[in-house]
N, C-alpha and C positions, 0 to 999 in steps of 0.2 A: 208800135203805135196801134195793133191792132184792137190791143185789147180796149183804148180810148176810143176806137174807132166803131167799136161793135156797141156803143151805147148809142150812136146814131139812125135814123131809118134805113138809108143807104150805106153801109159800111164799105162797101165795095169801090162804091163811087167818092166816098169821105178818104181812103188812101188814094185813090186815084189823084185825085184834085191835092193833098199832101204832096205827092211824088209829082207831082206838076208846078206846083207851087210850092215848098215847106214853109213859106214866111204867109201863109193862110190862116189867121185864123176861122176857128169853128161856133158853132152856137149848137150846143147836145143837152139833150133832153135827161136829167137825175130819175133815181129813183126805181130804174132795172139795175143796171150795172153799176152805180153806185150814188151816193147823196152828197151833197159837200155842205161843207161847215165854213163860212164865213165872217172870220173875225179881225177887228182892227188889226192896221201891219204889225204896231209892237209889239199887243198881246199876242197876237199868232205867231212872230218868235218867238216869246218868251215859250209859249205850248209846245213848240217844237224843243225847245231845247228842252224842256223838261219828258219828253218823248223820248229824245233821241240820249238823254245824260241818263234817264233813271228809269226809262219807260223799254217799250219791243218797238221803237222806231215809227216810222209811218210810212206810208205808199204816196204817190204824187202829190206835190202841192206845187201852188202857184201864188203868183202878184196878178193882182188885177185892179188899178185903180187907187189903191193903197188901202185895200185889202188882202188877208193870207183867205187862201182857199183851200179848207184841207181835206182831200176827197178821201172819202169815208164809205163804211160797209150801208147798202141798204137799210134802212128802216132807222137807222139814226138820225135822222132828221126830223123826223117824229119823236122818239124819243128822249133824245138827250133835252132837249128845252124844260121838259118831266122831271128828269131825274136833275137837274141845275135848281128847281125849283123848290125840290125836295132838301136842297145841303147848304148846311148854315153860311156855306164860302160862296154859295150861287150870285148874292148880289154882290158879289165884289168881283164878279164876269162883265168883262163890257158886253151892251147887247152883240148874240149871236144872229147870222141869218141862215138859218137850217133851208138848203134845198133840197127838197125830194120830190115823189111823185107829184108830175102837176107843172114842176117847175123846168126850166133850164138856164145852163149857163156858158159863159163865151168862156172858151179855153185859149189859151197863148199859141201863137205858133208854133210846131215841131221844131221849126228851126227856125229864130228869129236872123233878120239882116243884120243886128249892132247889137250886141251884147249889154253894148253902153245907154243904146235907146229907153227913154222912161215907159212905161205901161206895161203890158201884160207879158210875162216871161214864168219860165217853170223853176221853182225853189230846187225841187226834185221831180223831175220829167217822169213820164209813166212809161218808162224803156223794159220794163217786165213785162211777160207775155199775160199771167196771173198775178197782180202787185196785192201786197197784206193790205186792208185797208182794216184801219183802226174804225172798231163799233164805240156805242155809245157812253160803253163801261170807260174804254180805258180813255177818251175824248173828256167826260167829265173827269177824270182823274188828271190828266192834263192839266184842263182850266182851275182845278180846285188848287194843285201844287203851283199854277203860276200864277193865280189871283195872291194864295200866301207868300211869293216868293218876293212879289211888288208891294206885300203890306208892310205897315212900321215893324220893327225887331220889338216891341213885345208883343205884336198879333204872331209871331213867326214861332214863337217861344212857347214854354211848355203849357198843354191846354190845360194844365192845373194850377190855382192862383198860387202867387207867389207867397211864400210862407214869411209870417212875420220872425225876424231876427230875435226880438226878445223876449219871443213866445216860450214858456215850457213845453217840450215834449215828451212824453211821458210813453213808454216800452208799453203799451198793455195785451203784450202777445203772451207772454208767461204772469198772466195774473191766475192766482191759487181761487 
């Protein structure tokens, strides 16, 4: 937990009060140590799993609210909203809420009382001393393969239209 701990003012006193309490939660400030990305609970499965099936995995995430929180590298919080805007799959992202410098957010307890209690708890706990945090590239790669993966089966299907059956087609790679 230090390394969640060292985005705080007092990191010293933020374990402290953890090893005093673990069912504490915290309120830390994005945007040194890292940014989070805030997306509805489904979609934010759905992102993970397309991370975690076909993607380099992801560093901590959380529930909070019935939101996925998925803490990310620096400066994606600025950019990724950019580049979503830029790809023709962008608006088929439910809105994001990108935190970064500026902002913060309440993290789940290290160690909740009930497993089974509803509200804030860790998807994947931040139990790495240095965790991968996914940048803005592969985040929009995410949402773009799980915005396609929720559309009907011919958005999913080849980006080239579909050929007519009783069309001629005609070889003209050996024409003289």
């Amino acid at each position: 937990m230090q390394w969640l701990a060292s985005a705080g003012t007092y990191p010293r006193a933020l374990l402290a009060l953890w090893e005093a309490d673990p069912e504490a939660p915290a309120a830390l400030p994005c945007g040194s140590v890292f940014d989070v990305v805030s997306v509805v609970s489904v979609f934010g499965r759905q992102m993970l799993d397309q991370l975690w099936a076909e993607g380099p995995g992801s560093g901590p995430v959380a529930c909070h609210r019935g939101r996925t929180l998925v803490f990310a590298a620096p400066g994606t919080a600025a950019r990724l909203p950019a580049l979503l805007g830029w790809e023709e799959w962008g608006q088929s992202v439910p809105p994001l809420l990108c935190h970064g410098p500026g902002d913060a957010i309440t993290v789940p307890p290290v160690s909740p009382a009930d497993a089974g209690t509803p509200g804030s708890r860790w998807l994947l706990a931040p139990d790495a001393r240095h965790p991968w945090l996914p940048g803005p590239e592969v985040l929009l790669w995410a949402c773009v393969r799980a915005a396609r993966a929720a559309a009907s089966p011919e958005a999913r299907g080849s980006i080239f239209l579909h050929a007519d059956q009783g069309a001629n087609v005609y070889d003209v790679s050996r024409r003289r």
